[in-house]
N, C-alpha and C positions, 0 to 999 in steps of 0.2 A: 754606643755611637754618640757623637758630640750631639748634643739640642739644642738647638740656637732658638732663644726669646722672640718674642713679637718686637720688641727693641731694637733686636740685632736685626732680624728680615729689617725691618725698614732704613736699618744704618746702613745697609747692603746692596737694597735697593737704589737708598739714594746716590750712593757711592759711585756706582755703574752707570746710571742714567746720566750722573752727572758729567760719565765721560763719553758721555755719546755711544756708549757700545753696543754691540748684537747681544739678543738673550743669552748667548753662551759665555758672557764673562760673569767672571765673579768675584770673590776676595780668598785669594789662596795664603793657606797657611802651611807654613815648610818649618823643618830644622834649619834650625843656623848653624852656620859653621863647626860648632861644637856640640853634637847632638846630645852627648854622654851628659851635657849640663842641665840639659831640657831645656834650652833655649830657644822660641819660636819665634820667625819672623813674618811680617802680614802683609800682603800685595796686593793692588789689584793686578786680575790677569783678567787676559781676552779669552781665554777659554782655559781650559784641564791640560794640563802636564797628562803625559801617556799615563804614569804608575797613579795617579790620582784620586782620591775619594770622592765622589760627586755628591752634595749634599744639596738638595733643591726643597726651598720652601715658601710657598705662595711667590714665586720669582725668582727670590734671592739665592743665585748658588754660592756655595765654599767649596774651595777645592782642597783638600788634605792628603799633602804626601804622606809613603805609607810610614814614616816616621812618625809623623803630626798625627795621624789617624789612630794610631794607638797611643802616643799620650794624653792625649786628650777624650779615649773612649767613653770616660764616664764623666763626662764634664759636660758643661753648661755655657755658652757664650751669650755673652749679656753687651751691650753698646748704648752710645749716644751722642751726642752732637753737642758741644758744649757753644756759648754765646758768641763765639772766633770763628765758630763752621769745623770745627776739629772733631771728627771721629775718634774714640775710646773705648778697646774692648778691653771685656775684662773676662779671665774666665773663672768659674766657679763648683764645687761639686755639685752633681747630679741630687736632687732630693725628692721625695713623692710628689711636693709643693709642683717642680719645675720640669719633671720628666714625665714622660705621654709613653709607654710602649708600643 
């Protein structure tokens, strides 16, 4: 299952707050267009897509279609806020370092 940083909750958090939304939104990550490539794309939503992964921590949800939810199983999403106000995630593998069972 992906493990999103103390990094990422709060890039997630702000993200949301910042758009005024109810606790049910989050930052949904989906296939793109061409799934066969792995390419993902990142959104805010106001809530979960029906097929959705619901990923809730201290706040922050992601939502992962069930394409995105299995590439990204054993990964890590890591974010920040650069000096513009631009969010950046980045994702990473899974290590004993960054992963909690």
């Amino acid at each position: 299952m992906l493990v999103l940083t103390p990094a990422a909750v709060a890039v997630v958090n702000t993200l949301t707050t910042a758009q005024g939304w109810s606790e049910d939104a989050g930052l949904r990550i989906s296939a793109a267009d061409a799934p066969e490539e792995g390419r993902l794309q990142v959104e805010l939503a106001p809530e979960p897509a029906a097929q959705d992964q619901v990923l809730a921590d201290s706040g922050a949800r992601v939502f992962l279609d069930p394409s995105a939810a299995s590439t990204l199983d054993d990964k890590v999403l890591d974010a920040d806020i650069d000096e513009q106000g631009a969010a950046h995630f980045v994702l990473g593998a899974q290590t004993n370092d960054n992963h909690t069972p």
